[in-house]
MIKOLZA-536920 format. One record per atom (N, C-alpha, C): x, y, z. Coordinates in steps of 0.1 Angstrom, whole numbers, plus 5000, padded with zeros to 4 digits. Example, Ala and Ser with C-alpha at 12.3 -4.5 7.8 and 13.67 -1.06 7.14 Angstrom:
513249435078 512349555078 513249675078 512849785071 513749895071 512950005079 
end
This chain:
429709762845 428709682853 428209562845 428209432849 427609342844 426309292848 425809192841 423709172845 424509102860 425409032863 425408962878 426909042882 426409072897 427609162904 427509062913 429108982918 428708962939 429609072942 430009102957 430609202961 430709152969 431709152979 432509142992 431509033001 431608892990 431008812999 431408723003 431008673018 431508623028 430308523036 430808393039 430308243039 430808173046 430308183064 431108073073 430207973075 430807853075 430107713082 431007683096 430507723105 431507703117 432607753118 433407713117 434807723118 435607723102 435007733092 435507733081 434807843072 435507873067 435408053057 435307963044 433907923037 433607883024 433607973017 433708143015 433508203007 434308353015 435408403008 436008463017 436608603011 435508703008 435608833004 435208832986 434508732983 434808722972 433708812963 434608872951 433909012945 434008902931 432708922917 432908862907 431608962901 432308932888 431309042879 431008972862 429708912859 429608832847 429208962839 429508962828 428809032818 428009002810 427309062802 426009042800 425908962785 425808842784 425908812770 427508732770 427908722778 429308652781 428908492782 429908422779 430208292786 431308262794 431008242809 432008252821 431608172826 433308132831 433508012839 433908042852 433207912860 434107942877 434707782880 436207822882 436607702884 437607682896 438107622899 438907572910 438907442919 440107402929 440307302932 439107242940 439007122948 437907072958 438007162964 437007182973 436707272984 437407442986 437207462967 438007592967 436407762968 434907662970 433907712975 432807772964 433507672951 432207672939 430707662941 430707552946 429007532950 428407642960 429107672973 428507752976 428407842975 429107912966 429208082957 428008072945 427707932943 426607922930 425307892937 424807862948 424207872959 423508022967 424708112967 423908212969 423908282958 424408282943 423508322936 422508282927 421808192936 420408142928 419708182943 420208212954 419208272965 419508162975 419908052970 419407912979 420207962993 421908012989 422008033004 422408173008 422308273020 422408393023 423608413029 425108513021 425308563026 425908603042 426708573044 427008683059 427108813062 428108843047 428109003043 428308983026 428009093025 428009143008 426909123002 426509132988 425509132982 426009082962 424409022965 424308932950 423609032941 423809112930 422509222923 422609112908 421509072905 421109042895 420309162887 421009182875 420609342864 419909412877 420409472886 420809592894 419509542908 419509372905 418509382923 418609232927 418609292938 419509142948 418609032948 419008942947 418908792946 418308772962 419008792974 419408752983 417408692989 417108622993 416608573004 414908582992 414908552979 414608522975 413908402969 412608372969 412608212968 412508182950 412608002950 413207982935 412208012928 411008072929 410408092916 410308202916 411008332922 410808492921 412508482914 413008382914 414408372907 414008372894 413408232888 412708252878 412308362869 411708392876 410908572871 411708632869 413108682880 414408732874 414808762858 414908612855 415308532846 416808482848 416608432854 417708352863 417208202862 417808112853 417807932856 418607912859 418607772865 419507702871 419907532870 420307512862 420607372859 421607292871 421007192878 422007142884 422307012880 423307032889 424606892886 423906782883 423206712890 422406572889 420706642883 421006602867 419406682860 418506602869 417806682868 416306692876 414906742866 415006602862 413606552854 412406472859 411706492855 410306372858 410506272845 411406182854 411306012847 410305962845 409205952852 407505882842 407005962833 407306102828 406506182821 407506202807 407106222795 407706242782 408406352783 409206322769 409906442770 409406582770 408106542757 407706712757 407006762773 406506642776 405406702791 406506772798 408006752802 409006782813 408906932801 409306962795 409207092792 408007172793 406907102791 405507212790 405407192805 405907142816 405707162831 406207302836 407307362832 407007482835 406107602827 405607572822 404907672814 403807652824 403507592833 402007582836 401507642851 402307762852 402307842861 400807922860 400107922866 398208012861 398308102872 398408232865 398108372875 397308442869 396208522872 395508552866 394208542855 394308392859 393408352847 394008292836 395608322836 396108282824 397408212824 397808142814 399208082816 400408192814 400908182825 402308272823 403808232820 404308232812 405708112811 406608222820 406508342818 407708422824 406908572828 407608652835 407208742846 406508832830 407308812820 406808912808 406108882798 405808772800 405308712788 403708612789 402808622785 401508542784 401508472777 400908342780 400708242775 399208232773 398508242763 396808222766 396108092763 396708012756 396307842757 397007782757 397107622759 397707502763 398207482749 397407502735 398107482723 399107602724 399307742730 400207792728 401707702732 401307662748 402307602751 402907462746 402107432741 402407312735 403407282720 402707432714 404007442704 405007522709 405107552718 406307602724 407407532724 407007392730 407807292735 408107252725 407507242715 407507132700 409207262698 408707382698 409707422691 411007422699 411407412708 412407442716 413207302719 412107212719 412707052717 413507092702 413507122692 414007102682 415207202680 415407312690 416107382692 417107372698 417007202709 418207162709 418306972710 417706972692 417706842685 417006742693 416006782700 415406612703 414306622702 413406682687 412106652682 412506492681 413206422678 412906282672 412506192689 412706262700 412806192714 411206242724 410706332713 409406382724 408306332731 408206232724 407406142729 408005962742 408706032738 410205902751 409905972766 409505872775 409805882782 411105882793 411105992802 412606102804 413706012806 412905932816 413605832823 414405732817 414305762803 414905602792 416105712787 416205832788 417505892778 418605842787 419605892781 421105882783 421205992793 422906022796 422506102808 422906252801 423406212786 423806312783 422506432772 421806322773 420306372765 419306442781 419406362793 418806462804 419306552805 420806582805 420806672803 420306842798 420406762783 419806812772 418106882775 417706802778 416406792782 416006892791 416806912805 416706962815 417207192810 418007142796 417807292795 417107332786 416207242778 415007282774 414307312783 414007252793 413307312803 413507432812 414807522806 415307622809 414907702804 415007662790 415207812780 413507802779 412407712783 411207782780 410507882791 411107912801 411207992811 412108122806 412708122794 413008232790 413908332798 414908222801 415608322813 417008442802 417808522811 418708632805 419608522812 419908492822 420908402828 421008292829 421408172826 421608012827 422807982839 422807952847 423407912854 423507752857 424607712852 424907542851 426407472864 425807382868 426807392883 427307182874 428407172870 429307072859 428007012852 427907092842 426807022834 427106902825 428206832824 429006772818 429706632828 429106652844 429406562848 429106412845 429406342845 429306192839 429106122832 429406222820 428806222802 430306172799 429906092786 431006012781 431106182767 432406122765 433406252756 432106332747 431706212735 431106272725 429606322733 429106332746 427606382752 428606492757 429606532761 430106632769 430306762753 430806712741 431206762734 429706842727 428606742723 427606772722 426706922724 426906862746 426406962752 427507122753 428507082747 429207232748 428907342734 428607212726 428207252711 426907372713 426107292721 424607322726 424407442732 425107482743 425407642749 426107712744 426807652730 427307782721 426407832718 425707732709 424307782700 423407882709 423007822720 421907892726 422507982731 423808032737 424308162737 424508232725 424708152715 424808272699 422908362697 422408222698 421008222691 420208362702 420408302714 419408372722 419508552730 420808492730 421308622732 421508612754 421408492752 421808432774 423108422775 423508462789 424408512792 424708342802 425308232798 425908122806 427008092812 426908102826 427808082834 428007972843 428607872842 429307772841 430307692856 429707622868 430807592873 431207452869 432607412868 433007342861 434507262865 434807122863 436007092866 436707042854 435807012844 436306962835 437107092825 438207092823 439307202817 439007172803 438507042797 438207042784 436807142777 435807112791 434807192789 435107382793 435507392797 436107542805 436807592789 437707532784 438907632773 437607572765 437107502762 436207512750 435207582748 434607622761 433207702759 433607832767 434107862779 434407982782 435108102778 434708282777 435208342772 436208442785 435708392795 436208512807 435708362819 437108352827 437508242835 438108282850 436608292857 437208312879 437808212881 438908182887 439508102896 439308102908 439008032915 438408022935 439607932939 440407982951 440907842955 440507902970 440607872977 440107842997 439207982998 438307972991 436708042992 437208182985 438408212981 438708362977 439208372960 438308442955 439008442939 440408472934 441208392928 442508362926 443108472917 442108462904 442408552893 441608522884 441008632871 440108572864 441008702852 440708552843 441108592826 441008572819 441008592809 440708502792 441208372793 440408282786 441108112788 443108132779 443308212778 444508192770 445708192779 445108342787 446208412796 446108322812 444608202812 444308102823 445308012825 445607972810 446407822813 448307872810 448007762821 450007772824 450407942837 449408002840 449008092850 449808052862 451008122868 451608032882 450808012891 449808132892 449208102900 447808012905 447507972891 446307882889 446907722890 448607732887 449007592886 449407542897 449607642909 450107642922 448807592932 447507652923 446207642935 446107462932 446007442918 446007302913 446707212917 448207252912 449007122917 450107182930 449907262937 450607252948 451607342949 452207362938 453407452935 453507552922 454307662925 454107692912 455207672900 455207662888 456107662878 455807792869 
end
């Protein structure tokens, strides 16, 4: 059993089967990838496991309870993040402020960063950020406003503001999209570490194959909404059947 189960899940838009029986199982402390051609039904399989979309049949169990029809900050609490494709920062605010913004959840009287954990002052959270900026190299940037980095430092940015939410799961939908070589290389460097260091389990949709064999340990293939085959990046490439979903035919 892994911390994320789907099972026999199924996803019609009209007339078209986006997601079509598909069973997938991450394990816990794994780095996994999900990959496949255009419209082979990545986004929407990464969609209903952050809750955003429901199912027709089957079921999503995050560490043994369903995601399904859940809103994004009871995800949170899970410990479930979600990095998307186009980061999603506050460009007029610094770098540290975009990180101390989720910390500033008040329940109870008190600051809560996560379902488990208390925060009791603003200096707590404040070195929080100090620390976790430096945990993925951009104490020298904290005071920069968001909106001036690179796309491959928002990036960056945007999963510091992950990991201070303290999630078991990172889920990143091409986190590597429109990063020149050495920001793509960087950011893969970066989810080693924070999968070595933290002990998060990141799972990855992805088109780039440089990023997939470099960082993935266990690799789903999707081609027309249904999973192809999933295996160690070794036994992935040159696979007839993954080269057939790819290029058309198989060799």
């Amino acid at each position: 059993m892994g911390i994320l189960e789907v099972k026999g899940v199924n996803k019609r838009f009209g007339g078209l089967q986006a997601l079509d029986d598909v069973n997938l199982t991450v394990a816990e402390n794994s780095l996994h990838a999900i990959i496949g051609p255009n419209g082979a039904g990545k986004s929407t399989l990464l969609n209903c496991l952050v809750g955003k979309l429901i199912p027709d049949t089957g079921s999503v169990m995050f560490d043994g309870q369903s995601v399904l029809g859940r809103k994004p900050h009871e995800i949170n609490q899970m410990g479930i993040s979600r990095v998307f494709q186009t980061p999603e920062i506050f460009a007029d605010l610094t770098v540290k402020e975009n990180v101390m913004i989720p910390c500033f959840a008040k329940r109870d009287g008190a600051f809560r960063m996560h379902a488990i954990e208390k925060v009791d002052t603003e200096a707590d959270i404040n070195e929080m950020a100090e620390t976790i900026l430096v945990d993925v190299n951009m104490q020298d940037r904290i005071n920069d406003h968001a909106g001036s980095l690179s796309r491959g430092d928002k990036r960056r940015l945007e999963i510091a503001m992950c990991l201070v939410q303290q999630p078991r799961l990172l889920l990143l939908d091409e986190p590597t999209a429109g990063m020149a070589r050495a920001d793509t290389n960087r950011t893969i460097d970066l989810l080693k570490e924070i999968h070595a260091q933290r002990d998060i389990t990141v799972a990855i949709i992805e088109h780039d194959m440089h990023v997939v064999f470099s960082l993935a340990e266990r690799i789903t293939v999707l081609a027309q909404g249904a999973p192809l085959v999933e295996d160690t990046p070794d036994n992935i490439k040159g696979h007839p059947k993954v080269r057939e979903a790819y290029l058309g035919e198989a060799h």
